[in-house]
C-alpha positions as CSV (number, residue, x, y, z in Angstrom):
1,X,-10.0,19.7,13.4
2,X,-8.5,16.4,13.8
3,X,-8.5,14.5,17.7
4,X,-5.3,14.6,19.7
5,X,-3.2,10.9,19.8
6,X,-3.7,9.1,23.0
7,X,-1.1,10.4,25.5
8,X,0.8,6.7,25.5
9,X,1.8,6.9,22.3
10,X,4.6,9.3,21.0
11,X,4.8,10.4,17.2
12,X,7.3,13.2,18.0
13,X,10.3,11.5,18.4
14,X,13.4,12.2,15.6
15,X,15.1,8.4,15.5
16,X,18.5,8.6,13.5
17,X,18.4,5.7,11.6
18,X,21.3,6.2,9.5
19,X,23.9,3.1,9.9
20,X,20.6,0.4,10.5
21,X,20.6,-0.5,7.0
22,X,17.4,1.2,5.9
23,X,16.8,1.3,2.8
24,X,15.3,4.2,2.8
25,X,18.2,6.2,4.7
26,X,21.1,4.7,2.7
27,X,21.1,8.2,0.2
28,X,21.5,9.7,3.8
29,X,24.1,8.6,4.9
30,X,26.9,10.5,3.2
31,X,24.5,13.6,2.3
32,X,22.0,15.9,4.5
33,X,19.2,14.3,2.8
34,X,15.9,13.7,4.0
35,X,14.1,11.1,2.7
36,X,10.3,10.8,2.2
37,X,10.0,8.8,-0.4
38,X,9.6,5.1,-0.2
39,X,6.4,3.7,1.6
40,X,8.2,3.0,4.9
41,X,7.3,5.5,8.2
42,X,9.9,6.9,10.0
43,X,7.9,5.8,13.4
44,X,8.7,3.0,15.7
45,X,6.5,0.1,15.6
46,X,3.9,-0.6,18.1
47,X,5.2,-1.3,21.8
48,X,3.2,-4.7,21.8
49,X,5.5,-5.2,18.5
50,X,8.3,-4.5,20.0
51,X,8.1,-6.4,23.1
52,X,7.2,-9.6,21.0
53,X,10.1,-9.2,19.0
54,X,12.1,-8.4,22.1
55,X,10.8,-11.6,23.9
56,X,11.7,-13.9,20.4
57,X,15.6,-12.5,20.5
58,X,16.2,-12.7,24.1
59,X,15.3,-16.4,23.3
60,X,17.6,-16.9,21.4
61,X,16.1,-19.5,18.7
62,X,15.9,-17.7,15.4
63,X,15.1,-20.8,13.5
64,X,12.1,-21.5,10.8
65,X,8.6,-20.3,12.3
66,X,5.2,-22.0,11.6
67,X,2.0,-20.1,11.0
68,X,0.0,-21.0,14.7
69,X,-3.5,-20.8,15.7
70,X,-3.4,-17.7,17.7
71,X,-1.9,-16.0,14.4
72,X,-4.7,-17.4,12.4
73,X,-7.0,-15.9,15.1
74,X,-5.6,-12.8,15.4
75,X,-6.0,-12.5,11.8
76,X,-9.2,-13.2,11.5
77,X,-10.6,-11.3,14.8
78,X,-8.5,-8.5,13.4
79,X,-10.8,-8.5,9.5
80,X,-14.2,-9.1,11.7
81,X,-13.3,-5.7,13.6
82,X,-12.0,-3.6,10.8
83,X,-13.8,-4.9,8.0
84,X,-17.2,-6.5,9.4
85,X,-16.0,-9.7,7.1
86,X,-14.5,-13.0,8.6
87,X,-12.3,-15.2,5.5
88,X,-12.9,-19.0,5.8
89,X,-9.7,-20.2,7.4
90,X,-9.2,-22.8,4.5
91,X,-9.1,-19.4,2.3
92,X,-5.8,-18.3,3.6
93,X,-2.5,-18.9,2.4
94,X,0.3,-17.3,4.2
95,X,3.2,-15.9,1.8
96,X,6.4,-13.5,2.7
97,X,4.9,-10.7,0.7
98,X,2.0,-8.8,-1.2
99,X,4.1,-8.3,-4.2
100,X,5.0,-11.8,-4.6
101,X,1.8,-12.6,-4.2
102,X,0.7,-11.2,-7.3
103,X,3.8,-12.4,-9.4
104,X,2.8,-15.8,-8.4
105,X,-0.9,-15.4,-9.2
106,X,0.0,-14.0,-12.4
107,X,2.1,-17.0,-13.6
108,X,-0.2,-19.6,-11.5
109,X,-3.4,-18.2,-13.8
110,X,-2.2,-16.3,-16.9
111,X,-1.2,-18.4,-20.4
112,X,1.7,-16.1,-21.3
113,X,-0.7,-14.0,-24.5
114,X,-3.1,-13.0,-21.6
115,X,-3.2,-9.6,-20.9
116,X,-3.4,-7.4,-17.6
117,X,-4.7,-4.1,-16.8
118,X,-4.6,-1.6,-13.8
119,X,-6.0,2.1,-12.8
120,X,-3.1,4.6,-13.1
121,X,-1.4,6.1,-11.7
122,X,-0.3,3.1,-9.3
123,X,3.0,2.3,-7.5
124,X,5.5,0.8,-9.6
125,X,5.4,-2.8,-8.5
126,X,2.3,-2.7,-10.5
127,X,2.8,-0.5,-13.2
128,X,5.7,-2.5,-14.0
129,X,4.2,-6.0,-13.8
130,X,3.7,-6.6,-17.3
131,X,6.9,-6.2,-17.9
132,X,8.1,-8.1,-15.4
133,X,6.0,-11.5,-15.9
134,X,6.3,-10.9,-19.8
135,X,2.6,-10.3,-20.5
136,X,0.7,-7.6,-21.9
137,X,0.2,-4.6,-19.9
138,X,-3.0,-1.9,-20.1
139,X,-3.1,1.3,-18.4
140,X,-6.6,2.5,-17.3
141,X,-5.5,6.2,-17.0
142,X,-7.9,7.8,-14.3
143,X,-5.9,11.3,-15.0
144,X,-6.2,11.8,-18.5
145,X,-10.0,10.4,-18.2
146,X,-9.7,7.5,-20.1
147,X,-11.3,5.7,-17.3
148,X,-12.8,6.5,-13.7
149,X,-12.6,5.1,-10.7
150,X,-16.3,5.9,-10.1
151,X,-17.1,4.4,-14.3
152,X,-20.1,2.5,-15.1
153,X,-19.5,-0.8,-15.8
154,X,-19.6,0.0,-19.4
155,X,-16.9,2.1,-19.6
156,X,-14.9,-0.1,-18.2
157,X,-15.8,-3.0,-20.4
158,X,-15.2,-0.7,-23.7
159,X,-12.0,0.3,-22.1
160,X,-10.3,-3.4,-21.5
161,X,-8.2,-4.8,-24.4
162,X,-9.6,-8.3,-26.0
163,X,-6.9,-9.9,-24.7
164,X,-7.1,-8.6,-20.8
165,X,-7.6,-11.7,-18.7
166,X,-7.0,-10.5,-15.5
167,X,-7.3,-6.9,-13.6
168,X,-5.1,-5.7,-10.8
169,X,-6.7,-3.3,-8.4
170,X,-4.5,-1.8,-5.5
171,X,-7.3,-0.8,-3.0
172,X,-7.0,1.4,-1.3
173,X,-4.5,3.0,-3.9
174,X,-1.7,3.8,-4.3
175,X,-0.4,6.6,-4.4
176,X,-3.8,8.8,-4.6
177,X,-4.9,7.2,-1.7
178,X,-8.5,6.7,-2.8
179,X,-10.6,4.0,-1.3
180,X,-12.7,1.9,-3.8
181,X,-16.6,2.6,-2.9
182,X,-19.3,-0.3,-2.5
183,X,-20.6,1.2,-6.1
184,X,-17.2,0.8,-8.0
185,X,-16.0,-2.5,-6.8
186,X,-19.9,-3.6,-7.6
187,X,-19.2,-2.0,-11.3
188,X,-16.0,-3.7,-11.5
189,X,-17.3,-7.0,-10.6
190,X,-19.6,-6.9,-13.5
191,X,-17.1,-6.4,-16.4
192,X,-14.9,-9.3,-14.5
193,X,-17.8,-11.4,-14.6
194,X,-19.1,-11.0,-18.0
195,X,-15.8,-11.3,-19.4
196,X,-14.6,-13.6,-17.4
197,X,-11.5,-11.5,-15.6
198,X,-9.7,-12.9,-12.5
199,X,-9.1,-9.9,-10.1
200,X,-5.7,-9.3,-8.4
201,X,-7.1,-7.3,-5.3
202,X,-3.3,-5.9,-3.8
203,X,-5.0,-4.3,-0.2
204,X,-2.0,-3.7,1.8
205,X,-3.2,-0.1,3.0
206,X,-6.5,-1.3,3.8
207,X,-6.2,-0.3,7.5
208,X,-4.9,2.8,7.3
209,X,-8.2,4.7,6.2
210,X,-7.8,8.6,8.0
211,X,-11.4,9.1,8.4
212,X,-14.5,6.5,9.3
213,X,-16.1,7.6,6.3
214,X,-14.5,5.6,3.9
215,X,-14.6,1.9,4.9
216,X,-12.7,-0.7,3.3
217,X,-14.3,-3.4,1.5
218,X,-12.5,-6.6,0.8
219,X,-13.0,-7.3,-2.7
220,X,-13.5,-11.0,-1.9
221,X,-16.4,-9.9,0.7
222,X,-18.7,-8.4,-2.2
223,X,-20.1,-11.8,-3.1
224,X,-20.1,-15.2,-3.7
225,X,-19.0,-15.3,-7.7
226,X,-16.5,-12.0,-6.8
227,X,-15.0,-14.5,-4.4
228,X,-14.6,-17.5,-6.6
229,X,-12.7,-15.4,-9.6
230,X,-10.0,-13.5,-7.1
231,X,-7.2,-13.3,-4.3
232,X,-7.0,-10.9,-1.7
233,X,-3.6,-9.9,-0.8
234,X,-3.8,-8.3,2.9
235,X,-0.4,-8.0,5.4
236,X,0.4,-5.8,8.2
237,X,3.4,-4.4,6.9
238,X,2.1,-0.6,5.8
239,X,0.0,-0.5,8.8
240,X,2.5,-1.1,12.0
241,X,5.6,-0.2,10.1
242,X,7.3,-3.6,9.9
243,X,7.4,-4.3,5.9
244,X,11.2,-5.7,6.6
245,X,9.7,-8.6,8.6
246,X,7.7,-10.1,5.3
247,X,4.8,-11.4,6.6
248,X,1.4,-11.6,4.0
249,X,-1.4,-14.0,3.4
250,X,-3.5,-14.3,0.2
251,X,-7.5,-15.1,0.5
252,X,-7.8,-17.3,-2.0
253,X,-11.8,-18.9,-2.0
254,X,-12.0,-20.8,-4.7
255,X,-10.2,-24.2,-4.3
256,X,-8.8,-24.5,-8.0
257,X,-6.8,-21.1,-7.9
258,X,-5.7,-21.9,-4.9
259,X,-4.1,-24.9,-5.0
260,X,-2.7,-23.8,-8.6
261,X,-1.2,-20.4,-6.6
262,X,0.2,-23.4,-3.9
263,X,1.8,-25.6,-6.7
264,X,3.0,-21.9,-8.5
265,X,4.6,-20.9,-5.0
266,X,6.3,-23.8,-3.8
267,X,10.1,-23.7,-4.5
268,X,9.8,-20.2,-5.6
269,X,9.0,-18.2,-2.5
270,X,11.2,-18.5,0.8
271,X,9.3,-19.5,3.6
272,X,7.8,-16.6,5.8
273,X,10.4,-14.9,8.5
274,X,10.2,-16.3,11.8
275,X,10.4,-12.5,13.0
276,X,7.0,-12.0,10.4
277,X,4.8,-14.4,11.8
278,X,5.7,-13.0,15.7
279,X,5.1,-9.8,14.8
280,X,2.0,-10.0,13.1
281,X,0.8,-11.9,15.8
282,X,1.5,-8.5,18.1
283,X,-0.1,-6.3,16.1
284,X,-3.1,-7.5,15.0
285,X,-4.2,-9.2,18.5
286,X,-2.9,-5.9,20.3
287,X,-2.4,-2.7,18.1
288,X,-5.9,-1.3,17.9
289,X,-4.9,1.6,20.3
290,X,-2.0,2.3,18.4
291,X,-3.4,2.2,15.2
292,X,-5.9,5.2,16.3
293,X,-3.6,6.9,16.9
294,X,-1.1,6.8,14.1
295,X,-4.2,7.8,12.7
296,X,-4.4,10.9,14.0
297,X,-0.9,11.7,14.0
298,X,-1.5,11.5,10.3
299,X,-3.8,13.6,9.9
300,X,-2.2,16.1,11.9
301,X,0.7,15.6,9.3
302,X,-1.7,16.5,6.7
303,X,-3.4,19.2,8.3
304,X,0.2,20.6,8.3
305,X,0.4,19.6,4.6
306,X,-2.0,21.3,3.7
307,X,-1.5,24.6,5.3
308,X,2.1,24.9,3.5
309,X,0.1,24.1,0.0
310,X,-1.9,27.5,0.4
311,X,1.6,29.4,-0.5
312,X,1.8,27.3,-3.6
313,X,-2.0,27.2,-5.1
314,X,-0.6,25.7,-8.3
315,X,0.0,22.8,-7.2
316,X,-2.7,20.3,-7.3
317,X,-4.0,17.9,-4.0
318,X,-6.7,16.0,-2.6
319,X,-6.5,14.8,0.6
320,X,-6.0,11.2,0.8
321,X,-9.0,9.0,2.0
322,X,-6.6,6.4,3.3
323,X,-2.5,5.8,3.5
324,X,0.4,8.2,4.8
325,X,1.3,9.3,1.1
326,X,0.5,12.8,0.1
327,X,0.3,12.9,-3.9
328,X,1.0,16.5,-5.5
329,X,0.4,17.6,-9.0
330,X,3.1,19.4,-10.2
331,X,2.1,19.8,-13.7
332,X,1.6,23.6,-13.5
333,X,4.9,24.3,-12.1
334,X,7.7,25.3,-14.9
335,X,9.8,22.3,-15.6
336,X,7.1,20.0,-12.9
337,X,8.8,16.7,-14.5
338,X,12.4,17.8,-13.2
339,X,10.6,19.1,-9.7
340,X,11.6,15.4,-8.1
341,X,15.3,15.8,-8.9
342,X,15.3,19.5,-8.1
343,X,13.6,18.6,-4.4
344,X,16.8,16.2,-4.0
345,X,19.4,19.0,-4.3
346,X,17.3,20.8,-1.8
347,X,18.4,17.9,0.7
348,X,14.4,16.0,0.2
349,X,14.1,13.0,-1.6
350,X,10.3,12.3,-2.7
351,X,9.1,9.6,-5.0
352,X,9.0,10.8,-8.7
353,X,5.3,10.4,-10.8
354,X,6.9,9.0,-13.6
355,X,7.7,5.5,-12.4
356,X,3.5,5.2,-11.6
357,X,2.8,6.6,-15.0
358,X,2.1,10.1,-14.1
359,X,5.2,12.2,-15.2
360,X,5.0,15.6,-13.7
361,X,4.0,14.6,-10.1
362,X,5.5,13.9,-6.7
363,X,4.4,11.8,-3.9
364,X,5.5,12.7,-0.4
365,X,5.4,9.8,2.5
366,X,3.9,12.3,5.7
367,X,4.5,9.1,7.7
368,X,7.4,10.8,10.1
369,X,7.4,13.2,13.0
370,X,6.3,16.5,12.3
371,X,9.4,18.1,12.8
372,X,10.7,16.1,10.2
373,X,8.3,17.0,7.9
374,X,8.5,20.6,9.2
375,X,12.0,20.4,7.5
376,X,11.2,19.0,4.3
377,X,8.5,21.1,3.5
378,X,10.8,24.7,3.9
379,X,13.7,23.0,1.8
380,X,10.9,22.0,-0.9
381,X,9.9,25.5,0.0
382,X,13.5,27.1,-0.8
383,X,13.0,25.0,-4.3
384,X,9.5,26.6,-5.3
385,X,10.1,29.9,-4.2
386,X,12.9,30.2,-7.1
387,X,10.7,29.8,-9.8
């Protein structure tokens, strides 16, 4: 049994927004497709977002922004509340993005032979990073049990390559939406001490836990040493729906790394949007309310999730401990690896497994109304029932 939303805030409203340029709704837009794939929720942003915003255009002045006190309080009123954890304010350095953010530390601390490695599956930002910054990538497959979240130290340390320098985590993760316990960011802060590791922590969903069992722990918060050998990459954008507005900020401790990310960053990133800074301000001094209950409206989406997986008991789930992203195992299902393109024709588009290195899964984004995900789930129906 999940609590009912606070009455003044509305999840149930269907919002056409075919012709705004969404990326998400541009396949839309000359098809009857719905899509629920990329991590972007098809909810309006928080009214005290809104009205900010509303306030800055009526203005008139769209010109450069500048990171202000009462964002920097906001901020860090906003980690004491969630997260029991206040940053130093000397930590922070405020970038457009999470993902750039990790780019930059990559090139600001990596010699180009030094290697990476990441639990998978993970979204493909990650999974593609090696690639992408030319270094050598490692896998830590949690499905095929190469690895665990839950590992001893140990097994992580045999598992690294000799060359791995740095480890990316995505807590909570992406796309299994599991949140890293006390114990396992403890066990990974051994193996990155004794061999020396810098840790990438990408925490973008950190506030969007679905139950107050599983609280988030900034990796940077675990202790003194974990702090001086990472960056914590935090941003509101998953949270209140405004990941078009590009506002992030990396906790960066140790003084070194940070001014080595500073001198990797300047001329490279664009400064952060005017629109960004405003609306962060909004929601982390004033979406609390909201946030509780997008909360439950999720989990009322996954309730409903999970009632429509009982007519398919091949499929594999767990309930997520944290984001709006529902992660399916298809691998029992004839053809599963083809089940993403399929879905598609049925008029859904979902996020195929293979781009996070797990070929033969699906991930579904339950952030919508729940008519809207009503829909999807009898056209993916219609698909299933065939086979």
């Amino acid at each position: 049994m999940t609590d009912s939303a606070p009455p003044a805030f509305d999840f149930s409203a269907l919002v056409d927004r075919r012709g705004m340029a969404s990326k998400k709704w541009a396949a839309a837009e000359q098809a009857d497709l719905i899509p629920m794939w990329v991590a972007d929720m098809d909810l309006p942003a928080p009214p005290a977002v809104q009205a900010a915003l509303r306030t800055m255009a009526e203005h008139g002045m769209l010109g450069y922004g500048e990171v202000t006190e009462d964002l920097v309080l906001a901020f860090l009123r906003w980690c004491d509340r969630h997260y029991g954890w206040t940053p130093e304010r000397d930590w922070l350095v405020w970038i457009p993005g999470v993902v750039p953010g990790m780019n930059v530390a990559i090139e600001a601390w990596l010699g180009h032979h030094e290697g990476l490695a990441t639990h998978t599956p993970v979204y493909p930002p990650i999974c593609q990073m090696g690639t992408i910054r030319g270094r050598p990538m490692q896998w830590l497959d949690t499905l095929g049990e190469q690895i665990d979240y839950a590992g001893p130290a140990d097994t992580l340390a045999q598992a690294l390559n000799p060359d791995t320098r740095a480890l990316i985590l995505c807590n909570p993760q992406n796309p299994t939406g599991h949140v890293y316990t006390r114990e396992e960011l403890e066990a990974i802060h051994q193996v990155a001490a004794e061999r020396d590791l810098l840790v990438i922590s990408d925490e973008i969903w950190s506030d969007l836990r679905l139950d107050d069992q599983h609280r988030h722990i900034p990796y940077v918060s675990l202790n003194q040493d974990a702090a001086q050998r990472s960056v914590t990459l935090l941003a509101p954008s998953k949270t209140f729906n405004i990941a078009g507005l590009c506002c992030a900020v990396a906790v960066i401790p140790n003084p070194q790394l940070r001014q080595q990310f500073r001198q990797q960053a300047r001329g490279l990133l664009p400064d952060i949007s005017y629109a960004g800074l405003i609306a962060a301000q909004a929601a982390w001094a004033e979406g609390d309310a909201w946030l509780a209950a997008l909360r439950a409206h999720l989990n009322r989406n996954f309730d409903r999730l999970e009632v429509w997986l009982q007519e398919f008991p091949q499929l594999g789930y767990q309930r997520p401990q944290s984001t709006f992203l529902a992660w399916l195992d298809m691998r029992a299902w004839p053809q599963a690896e083809t089940l993403a393109e399929r879905f598609a024709t049925a008029g859904v588009m979902v996020s195929d497994g293979a781009p996070f290195a797990a070929p033969g899964f699906v991930r579904l984004n339950l952030g919508c109304p729940e008519a809207q995900l009503e829909q999807a789930l009898q056209r993916m129906g219609t698909v299933l029932e065939k086979d």
